[in-house]
matplotlib code that plots the C-alpha trace (Angstrom):
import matplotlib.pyplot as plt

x = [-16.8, -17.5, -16.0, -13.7, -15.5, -15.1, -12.6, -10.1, -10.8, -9.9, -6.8, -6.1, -6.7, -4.1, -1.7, -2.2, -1.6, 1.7, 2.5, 2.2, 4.3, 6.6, 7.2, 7.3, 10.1, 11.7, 12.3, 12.8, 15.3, 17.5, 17.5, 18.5, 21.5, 23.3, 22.6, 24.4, 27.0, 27.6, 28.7, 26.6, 27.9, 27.1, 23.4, 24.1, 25.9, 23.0, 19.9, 22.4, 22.1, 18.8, 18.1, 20.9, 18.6, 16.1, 17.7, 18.3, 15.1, 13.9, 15.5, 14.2, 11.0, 9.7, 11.0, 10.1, 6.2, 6.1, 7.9, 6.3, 3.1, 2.1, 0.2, 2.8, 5.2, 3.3, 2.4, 6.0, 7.6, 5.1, 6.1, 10.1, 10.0, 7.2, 10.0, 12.8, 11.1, 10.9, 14.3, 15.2, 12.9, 13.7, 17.9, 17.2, 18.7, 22.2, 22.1, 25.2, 25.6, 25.9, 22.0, 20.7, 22.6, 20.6, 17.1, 17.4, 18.5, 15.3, 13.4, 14.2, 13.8, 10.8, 9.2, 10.2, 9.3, 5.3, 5.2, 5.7, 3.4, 0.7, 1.0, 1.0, -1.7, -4.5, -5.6, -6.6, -7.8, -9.8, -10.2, -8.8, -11.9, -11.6, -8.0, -7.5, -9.9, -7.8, -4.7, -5.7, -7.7, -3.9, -2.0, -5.0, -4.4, -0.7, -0.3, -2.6, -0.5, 2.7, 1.4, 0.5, 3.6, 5.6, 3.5, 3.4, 7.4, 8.0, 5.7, 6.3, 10.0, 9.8, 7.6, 8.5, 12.2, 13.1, 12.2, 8.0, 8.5, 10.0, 7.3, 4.6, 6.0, 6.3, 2.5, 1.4, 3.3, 1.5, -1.8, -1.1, 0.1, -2.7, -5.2, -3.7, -4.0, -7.8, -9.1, -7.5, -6.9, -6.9, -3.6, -2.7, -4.1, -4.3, -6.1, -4.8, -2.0, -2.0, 0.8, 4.0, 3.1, 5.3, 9.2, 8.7, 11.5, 14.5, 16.6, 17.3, 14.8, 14.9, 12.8, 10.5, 10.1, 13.0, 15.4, 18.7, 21.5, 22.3, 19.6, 19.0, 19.5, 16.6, 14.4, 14.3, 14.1, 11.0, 9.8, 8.4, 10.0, 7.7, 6.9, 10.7, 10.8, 8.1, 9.9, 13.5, 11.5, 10.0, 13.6, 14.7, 11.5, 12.5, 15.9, 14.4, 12.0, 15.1, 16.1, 13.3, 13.4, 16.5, 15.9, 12.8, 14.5, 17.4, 14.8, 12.6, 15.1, 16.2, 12.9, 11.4, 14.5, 11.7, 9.2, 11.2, 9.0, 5.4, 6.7, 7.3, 4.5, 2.4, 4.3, 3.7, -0.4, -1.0, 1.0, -1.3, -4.8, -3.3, -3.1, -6.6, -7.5, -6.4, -7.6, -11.4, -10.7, -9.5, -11.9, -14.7, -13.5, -13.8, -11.2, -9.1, -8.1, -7.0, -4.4, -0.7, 2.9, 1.2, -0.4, 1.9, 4.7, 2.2, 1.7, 5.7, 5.8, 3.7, 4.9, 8.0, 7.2, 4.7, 7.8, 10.2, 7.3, 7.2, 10.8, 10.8, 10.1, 6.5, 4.0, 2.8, -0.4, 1.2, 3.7, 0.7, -1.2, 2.2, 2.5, -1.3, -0.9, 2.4, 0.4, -2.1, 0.1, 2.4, -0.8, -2.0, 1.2, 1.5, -2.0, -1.6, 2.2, 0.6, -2.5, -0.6, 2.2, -1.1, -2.3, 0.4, -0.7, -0.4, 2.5, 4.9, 3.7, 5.4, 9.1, 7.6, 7.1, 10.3, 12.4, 10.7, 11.5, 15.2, 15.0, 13.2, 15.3, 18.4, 17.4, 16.2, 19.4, 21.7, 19.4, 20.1, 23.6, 24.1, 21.3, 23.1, 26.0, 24.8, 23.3, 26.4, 27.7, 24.2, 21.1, 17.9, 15.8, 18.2, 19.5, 15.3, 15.2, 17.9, 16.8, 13.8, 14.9, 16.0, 12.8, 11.2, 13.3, 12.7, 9.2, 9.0, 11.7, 8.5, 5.9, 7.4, 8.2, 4.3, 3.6, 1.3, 1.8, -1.4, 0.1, 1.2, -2.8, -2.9, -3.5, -6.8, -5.4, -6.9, -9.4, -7.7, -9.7, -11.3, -13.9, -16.9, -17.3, -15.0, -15.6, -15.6, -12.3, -11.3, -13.1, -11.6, -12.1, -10.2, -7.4, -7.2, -4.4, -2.3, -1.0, -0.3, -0.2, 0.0]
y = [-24.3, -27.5, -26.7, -24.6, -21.6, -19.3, -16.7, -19.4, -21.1, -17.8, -17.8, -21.1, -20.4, -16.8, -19.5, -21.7, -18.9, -17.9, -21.8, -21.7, -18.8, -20.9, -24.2, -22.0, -20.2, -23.6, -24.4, -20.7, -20.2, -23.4, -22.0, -19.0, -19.7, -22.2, -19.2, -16.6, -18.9, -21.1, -24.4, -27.2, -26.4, -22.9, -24.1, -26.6, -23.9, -21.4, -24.5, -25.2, -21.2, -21.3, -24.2, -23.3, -19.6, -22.2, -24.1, -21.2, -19.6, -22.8, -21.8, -19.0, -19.4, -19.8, -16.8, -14.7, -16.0, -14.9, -11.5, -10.6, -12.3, -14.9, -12.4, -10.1, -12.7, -13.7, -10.5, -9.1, -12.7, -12.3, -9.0, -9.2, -12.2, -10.1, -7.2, -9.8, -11.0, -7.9, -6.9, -10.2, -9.6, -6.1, -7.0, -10.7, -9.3, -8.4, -9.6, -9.5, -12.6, -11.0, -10.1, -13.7, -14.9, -12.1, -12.9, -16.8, -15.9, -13.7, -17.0, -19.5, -17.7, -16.3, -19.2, -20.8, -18.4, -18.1, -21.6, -22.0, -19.4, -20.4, -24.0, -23.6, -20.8, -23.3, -24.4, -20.4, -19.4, -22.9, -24.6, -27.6, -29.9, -28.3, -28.3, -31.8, -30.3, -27.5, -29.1, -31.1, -28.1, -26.7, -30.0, -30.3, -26.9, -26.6, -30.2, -28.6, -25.4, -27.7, -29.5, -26.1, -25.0, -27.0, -27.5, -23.8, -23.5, -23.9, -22.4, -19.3, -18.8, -19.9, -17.0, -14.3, -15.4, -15.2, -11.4, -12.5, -15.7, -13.7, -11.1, -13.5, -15.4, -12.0, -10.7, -14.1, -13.2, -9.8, -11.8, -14.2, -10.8, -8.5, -11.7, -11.7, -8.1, -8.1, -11.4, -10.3, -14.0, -14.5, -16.6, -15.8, -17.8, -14.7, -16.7, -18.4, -21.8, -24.8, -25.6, -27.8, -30.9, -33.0, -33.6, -32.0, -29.6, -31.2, -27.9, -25.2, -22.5, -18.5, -17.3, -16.5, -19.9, -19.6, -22.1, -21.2, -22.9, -24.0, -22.8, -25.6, -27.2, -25.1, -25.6, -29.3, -28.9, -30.3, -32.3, -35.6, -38.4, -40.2, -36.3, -35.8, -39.2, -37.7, -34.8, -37.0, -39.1, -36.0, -35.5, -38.6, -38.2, -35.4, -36.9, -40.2, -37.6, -35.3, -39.0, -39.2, -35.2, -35.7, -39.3, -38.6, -36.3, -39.0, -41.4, -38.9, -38.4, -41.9, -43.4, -40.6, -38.6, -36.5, -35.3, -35.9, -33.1, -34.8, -38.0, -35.6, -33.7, -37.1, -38.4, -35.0, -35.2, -38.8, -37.9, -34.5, -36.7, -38.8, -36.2, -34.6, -38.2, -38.5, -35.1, -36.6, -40.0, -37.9, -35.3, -37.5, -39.8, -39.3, -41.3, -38.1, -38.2, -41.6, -40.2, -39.6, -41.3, -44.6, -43.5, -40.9, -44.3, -46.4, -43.6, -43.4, -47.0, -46.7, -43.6, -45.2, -48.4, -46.7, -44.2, -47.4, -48.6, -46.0, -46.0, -49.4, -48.9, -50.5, -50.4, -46.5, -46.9, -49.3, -46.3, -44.1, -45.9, -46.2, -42.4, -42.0, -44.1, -42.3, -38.8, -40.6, -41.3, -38.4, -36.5, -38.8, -38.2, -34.4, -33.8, -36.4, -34.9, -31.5, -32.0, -33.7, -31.2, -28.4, -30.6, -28.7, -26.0, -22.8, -21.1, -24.6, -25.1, -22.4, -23.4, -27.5, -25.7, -24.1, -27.3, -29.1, -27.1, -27.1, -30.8, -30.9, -28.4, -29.9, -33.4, -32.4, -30.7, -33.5, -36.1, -33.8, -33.5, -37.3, -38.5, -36.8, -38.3, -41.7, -41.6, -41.1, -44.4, -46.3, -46.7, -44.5, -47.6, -48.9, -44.8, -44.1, -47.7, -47.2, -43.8, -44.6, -47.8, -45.5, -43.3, -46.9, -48.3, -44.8, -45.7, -48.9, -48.2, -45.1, -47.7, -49.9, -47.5, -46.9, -50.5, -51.3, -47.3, -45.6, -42.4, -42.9, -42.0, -37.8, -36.1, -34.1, -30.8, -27.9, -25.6, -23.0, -19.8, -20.3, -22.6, -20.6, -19.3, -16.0, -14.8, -18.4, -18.9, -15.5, -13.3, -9.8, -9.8, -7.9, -10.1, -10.1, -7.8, -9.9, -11.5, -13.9, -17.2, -18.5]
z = [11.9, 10.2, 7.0, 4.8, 4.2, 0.9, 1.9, 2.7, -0.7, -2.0, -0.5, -1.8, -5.2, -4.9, -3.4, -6.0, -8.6, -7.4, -6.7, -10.5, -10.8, -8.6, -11.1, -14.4, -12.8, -11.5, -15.0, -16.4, -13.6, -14.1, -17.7, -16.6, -14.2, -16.9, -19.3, -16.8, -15.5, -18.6, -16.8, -15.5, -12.1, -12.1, -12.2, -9.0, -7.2, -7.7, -6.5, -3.7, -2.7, -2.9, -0.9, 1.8, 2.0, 2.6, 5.4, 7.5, 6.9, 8.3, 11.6, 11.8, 11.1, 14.4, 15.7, 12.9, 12.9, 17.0, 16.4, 13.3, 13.1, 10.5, 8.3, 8.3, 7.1, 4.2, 2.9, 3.2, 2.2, -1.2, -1.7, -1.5, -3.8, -6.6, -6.4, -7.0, -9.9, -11.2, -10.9, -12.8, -15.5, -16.4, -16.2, -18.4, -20.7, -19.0, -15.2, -13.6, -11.2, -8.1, -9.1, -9.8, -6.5, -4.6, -6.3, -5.6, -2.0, -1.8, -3.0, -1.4, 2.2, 1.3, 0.4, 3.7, 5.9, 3.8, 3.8, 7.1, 8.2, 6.4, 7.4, 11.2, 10.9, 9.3, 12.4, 13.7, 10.4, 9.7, 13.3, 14.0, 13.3, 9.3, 9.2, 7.4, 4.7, 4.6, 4.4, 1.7, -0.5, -0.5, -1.9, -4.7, -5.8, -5.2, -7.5, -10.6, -10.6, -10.5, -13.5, -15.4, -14.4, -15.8, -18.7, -19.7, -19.1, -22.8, -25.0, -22.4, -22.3, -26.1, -27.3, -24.6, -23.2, -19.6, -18.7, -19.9, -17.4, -14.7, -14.8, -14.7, -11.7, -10.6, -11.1, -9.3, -6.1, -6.4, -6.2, -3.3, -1.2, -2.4, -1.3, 2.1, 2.8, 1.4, 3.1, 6.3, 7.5, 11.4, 11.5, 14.9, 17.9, 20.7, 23.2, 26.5, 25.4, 27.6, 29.6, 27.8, 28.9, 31.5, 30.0, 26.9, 27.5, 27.1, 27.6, 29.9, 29.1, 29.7, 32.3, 29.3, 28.5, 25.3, 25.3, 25.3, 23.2, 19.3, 16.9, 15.6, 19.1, 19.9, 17.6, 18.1, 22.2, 23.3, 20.4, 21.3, 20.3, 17.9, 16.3, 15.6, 14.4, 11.8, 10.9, 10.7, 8.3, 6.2, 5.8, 4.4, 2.4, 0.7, -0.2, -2.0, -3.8, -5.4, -6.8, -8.9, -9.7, -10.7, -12.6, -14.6, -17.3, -17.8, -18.6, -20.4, -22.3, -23.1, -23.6, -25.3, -27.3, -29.4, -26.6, -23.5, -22.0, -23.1, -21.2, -18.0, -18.2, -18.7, -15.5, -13.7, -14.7, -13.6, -10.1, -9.6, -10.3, -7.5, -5.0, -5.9, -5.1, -1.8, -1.2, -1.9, 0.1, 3.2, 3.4, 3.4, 6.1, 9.8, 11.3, 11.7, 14.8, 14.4, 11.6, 12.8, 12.8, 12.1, 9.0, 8.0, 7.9, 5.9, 3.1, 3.0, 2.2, -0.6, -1.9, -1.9, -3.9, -6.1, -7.5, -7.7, -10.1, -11.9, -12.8, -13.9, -17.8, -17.3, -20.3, -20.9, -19.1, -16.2, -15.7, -15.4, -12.8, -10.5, -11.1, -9.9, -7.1, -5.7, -6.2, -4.2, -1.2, -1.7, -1.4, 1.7, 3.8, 3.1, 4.5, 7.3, 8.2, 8.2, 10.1, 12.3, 13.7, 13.2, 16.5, 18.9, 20.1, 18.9, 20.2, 19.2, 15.6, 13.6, 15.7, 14.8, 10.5, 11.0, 11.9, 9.3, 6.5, 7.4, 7.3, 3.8, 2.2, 3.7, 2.7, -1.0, -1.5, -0.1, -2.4, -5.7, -5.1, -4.7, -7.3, -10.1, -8.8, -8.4, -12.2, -13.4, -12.8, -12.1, -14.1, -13.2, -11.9, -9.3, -8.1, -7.3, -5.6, -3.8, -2.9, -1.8, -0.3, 2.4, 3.1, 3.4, 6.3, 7.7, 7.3, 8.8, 12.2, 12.5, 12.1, 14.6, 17.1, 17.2, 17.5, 20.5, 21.6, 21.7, 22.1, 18.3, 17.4, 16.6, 20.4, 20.5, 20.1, 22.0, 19.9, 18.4, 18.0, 14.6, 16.0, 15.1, 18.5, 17.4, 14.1, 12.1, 9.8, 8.0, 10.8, 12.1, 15.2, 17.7, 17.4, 13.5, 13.1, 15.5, 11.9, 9.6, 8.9, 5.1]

ax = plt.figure().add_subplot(projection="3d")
ax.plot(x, y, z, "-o")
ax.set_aspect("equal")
plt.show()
């Protein structure tokens, strides 16, 4: 298949929807939980559940994927969190706290678990020659919603209150699982997997090729060197990003006290144009299989310096074109970092999605925990620099570990079974119901 075909855009516009669903209740839920629990820390303690559900769904993942099957996951995963929407939106009115810390438990393991089974099922559903397209179709989309998202957070929970928020994010779950179990993607690769290669087990394994041990111990067994290096860095990644997550309503707020949310949403727009941007550049260039640790450290770098920039109280339109240009790379090393660890082969890439999300929730929640900390004592400029002074030194030890290693270009990873030979991206063949990957 030479290109991404219009049931999978389909499915990336139902993901999109509920990605939507997704930032409006960000903001609605935040409201929510200082609402219910009436303290600024109540609200930390109730992200920090949510993002520790997140972690261990991360470790899980893997397991879950191979038991269950990708499409299974997602469908089920959409469904749970839709029915813990609705639960929240019919008790907004009165909901007893033992109820909001069971709905954000619900949320943030489902999203883990879809997320990762829809990232390592692209290559199956896609092939690998379409995948970067793929990849990237789902950071343009997913960055627009964010944007609406946000955007809409206000006049929503302003004219309908929390219960019209929750049900919407609700209803938009409902669409991403009832576009899963119409389109019927094939997420699951059911044909014969090449051997691990040489040394790439680095722990005793069950006769069934499992290896034994530590879950998490586990779930990093195996991983080459310069690919865990990656995933080390995606962590570190996500910790400089809750920095500026955490900085840009401080400065909002300072800079502009009477729209503080028309400054963020003007920061949020310029960042999502960015990543549409990269999503153009990159699917329109064949160097592909030239893309790996090399470039994934490069776009680090500049996503880095581009949000320092930004955070420097630069003229309005100066501020803008920083923002743009750290969508851009932001958008750059998401598709490059995904297409990338989609290059393993099948029956590795949902355990290589699972240990990755445990290292981005687990670095995003360490990085908002000590941002908000640091900005108490330390202007919002120099907290984001420093921040993401870090993510750049883990960029630049990556970049020269590759330096003069060809193995640091992306392998040629086998054909998966979506390469038109089988029933093309979305087809049912025999093997579709061997499920999901979202």
């Amino acid at each position: 298949m030479k290109g991404v075909d219009r049931r999978f855009l389909a499915l990336a516009s139902a993901h999109a929807v509920s990605t939507y669903g997704n930032y409006l209740n960000l903001i609605a839920l935040g409201l929510f939980s200082y609402e219910i629990t009436g303290t600024a820390f109540g609200v930390g303690a109730v992200m920090a559940l949510r993002l520790g559900a997140g972690f261990l769904a991360g470790l899980a993942a893997g397991a879950l994927s191979a038991r269950a099957g990708r499409r299974t996951v997602m469908i089920c995963t959409d469904l749970a969190q839709g029915a813990a929407m609705a639960v929240l939106a019919l008790w907004a009115v009165d909901t007893p706290l033992w109820l909001l810390a069971g709905a954000v438990v619900v949320l943030g393991a489902g999203n883990t678990w879809f997320n990762v089974s829809l990232r390592s099922a692209i290559p199956v559903m896609v092939g690998q020659e379409s995948r970067v397209r793929a990849n990237g179709l789902l950071v343009a989309t997913r960055s627009l919603a964010t944007v609406l998202g946000f955007a809409s957070a206000a006049p929503v929970i302003g004219y309908g209150g929390f219960a019209v928020a929750f049900a919407i994010n609700g209803a938009s779950f409902a669409v991403s699982a009832a576009a899963v179990l119409m389109l019927r993607p094939r997420t699951d690769d059911t044909g014969p997997q090449p051997p691990a290669a040489p040394g790439d087990r680095g722990e005793a394994a069950s006769p069934h090729g499992e290896v034994r041990g530590p879950r998490l111990r586990r779930a990093a067994a195996g991983v080459p060197l310069l690919l865990f290096g990656m995933i080390l860095l995606r962590g570190v990644d996500a910790l400089a990003s809750a920095s500026h997550n955490v900085a840009l309503p401080v400065v909002a707020n300072a800079t502009h006290p009477d729209q503080p949310a028309v400054a963020m949403t003007r920061f949020w727009t310029a960042w999502a144009v960015g990543t549409v941007l990269a999503h153009l550049v990159l699917r329109r260039s064949r160097r592909e299989a030239a893309w790996g640790e090399r470039a994934f450290a490069v776009g680090t770098c500049a996503m880095s310096l581009s949000f320092v920039a930004a955070f420097l109280g630069l003229p309005a339109f100066v501020a803008a074109v920083a923002a743009l240009s750290a969508g851009f790379a932001d958008g750059w090393t998401e598709i490059v970092y995904t297409s990338r660890l989609q290059a393993v082969p099948d029956r590795q890439r949902s355990r290589l999605f699972g240990l990755s999300a445990t290292a981005e929730q687990s670095g995003f929640a360490l990085g908002t925990v000590a941002a908000a900390a640091a900005l108490e004592t330390f202007a919002a400029p120099a907290v984001v620099a420093a921040f993401h002074g870090a993510a750049m030194c883990g960029a630049l030890t990556l970049l020269l570990c590759t330096v003069g290693r060809r193995g640091a270009r992306e392998p040629q990873s086998p054909k998966s079974g979506a390469d038109g030979k089988d029933g093309g991206a979305h087809g049912a063949p025999t093997g579709a119901n061997t499920q999901p990957g979202a």
